[in-house]
TORPA-424154 format. One record per residue (C-alpha): z, x negated, y; residue in one letter. Coordinates in steps of 0.1 Angstrom, whole numbers, padded with zeros to 4 digits, always signed. Each point is the difference from the previous one (the first is absolute). Layout:
TORPA-424154
ZXYA...
//
This chain:
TORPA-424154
-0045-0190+0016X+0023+0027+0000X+0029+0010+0023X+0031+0018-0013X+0027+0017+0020X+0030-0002-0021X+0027+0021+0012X-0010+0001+0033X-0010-0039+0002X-0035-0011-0001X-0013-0029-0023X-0035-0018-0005X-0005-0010-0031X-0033-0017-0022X-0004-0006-0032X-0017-0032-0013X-0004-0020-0035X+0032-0015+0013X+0018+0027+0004X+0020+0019+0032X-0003-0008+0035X+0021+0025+0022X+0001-0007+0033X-0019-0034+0001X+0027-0012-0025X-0010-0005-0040X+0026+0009-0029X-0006-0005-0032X+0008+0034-0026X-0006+0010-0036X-0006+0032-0007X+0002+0019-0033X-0002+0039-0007X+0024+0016-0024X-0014+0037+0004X-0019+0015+0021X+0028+0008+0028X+0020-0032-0012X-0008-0035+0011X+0018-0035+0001X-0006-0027+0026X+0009-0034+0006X-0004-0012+0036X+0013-0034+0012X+0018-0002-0033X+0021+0031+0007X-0005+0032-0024X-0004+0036+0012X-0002+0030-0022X-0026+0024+0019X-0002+0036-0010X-0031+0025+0018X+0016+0033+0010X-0028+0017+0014X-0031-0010+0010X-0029+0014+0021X-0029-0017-0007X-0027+0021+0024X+0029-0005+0031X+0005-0034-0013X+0040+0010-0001X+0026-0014-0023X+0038-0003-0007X+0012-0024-0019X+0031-0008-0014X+0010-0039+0001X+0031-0011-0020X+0016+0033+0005X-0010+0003+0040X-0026+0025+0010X-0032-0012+0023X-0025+0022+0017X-0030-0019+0004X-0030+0010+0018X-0036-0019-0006X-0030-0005+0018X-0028-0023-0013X-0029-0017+0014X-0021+0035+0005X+0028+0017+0015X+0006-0034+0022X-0033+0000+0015X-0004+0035+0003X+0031-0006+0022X-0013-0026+0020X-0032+0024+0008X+0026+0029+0010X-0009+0020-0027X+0033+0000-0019X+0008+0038-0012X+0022+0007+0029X-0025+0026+0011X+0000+0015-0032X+0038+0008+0009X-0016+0020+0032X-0016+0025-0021X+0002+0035+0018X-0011+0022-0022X-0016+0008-0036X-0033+0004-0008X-0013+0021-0029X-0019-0025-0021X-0020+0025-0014X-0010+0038+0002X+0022+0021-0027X+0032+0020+0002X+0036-0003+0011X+0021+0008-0032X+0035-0015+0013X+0014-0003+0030X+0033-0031-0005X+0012-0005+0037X+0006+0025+0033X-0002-0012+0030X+0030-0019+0014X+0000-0018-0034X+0004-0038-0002X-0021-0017-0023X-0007-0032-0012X-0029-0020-0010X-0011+0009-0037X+0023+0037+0006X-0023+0027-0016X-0012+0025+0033X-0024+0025-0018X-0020+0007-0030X-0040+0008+0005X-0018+0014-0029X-0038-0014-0001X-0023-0001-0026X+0028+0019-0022X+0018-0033+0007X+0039+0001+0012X-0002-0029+0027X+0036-0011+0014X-0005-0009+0037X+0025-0021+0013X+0014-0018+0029X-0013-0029+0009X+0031-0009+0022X+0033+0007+0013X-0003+0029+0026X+0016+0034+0003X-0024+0031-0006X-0009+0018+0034X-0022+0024-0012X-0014+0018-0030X-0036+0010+0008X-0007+0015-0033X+0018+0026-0026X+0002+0001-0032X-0033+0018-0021X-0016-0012+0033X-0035-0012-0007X-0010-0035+0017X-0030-0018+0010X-0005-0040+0001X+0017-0018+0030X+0017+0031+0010X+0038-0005+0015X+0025+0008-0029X+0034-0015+0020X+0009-0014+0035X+0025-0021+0005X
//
């Protein structure tokens, strides 16, 4: 069971040995790659020519392009269904309020000020542990309130790097 929200429109669809059932209603479809961005269907005896722009696998985030026509389509399987249902979707992680050093070590870079808007996956800082260069970055959309350390800074674990 997954559910896709295509362009702002949500879907249910299954798979079976049958093949597609959207909505409670079954179609029929071939399907047959030509690369590995390229594909060709044939559902209900119409053919589309499906292209992948982009795809975000860990977001589960993709944009395809269907006989010339671009669709954003946004996934959620049966895990992120019933995680759902039990009101533990990751809409709390898009509360996050500040950053955390994940480790003890040293603040080499310093990418945003505050005022700065960032978005999730933006890089925020660069900590230096274990003679490792460790990119900390944001884990949602927010705007940077406060810088709480300085660059050359030294850190310890769980110690407040950003506020937003």
């Amino acid at each position: 069971m997954y559910k896709a929200t295509v362009n702002q429109t949500t879907f249910d669809i299954r798979l079976d040995a049958d093949g597609l059932i959207v909505n409670d209603t079954r179609f029929q479809c071939n399907l047959l790659q030509i690369s590995d961005e390229n594909f060709h269907i044939i559902l209900e005896n119409k053919s589309y020519s499906v292209e992948v722009v982009s795809a975000d696998a860990q977001a589960k985030s993709f944009c395809f392009k269907i006989n010339g026509k671009k669709y954003v389509v946004d996934l959620k399987d049966k895990f992120d269904l019933l995680l759902e249902k039990m009101g533990m979707n990751n809409s709390a992680a898009n509360k996050i309020n500040s950053i955390k050093a994940p480790m003890p070590g040293m603040i080499i870079d310093l990418k945003v000020k505050e005022g700065d808007q960032v978005k999730a996956g933006d890089p925020l800082l660069i900590l230096e542990a274990m003679k490792m260069e460790n990119v900390i970055k944001a884990l949602g959309d927010s705007i940077v309130k406060s810088l709480k350390v300085k660059k050359g800074e030294s850190v310890e674990k769980n110690q407040v790097l950003i506020e937003f």
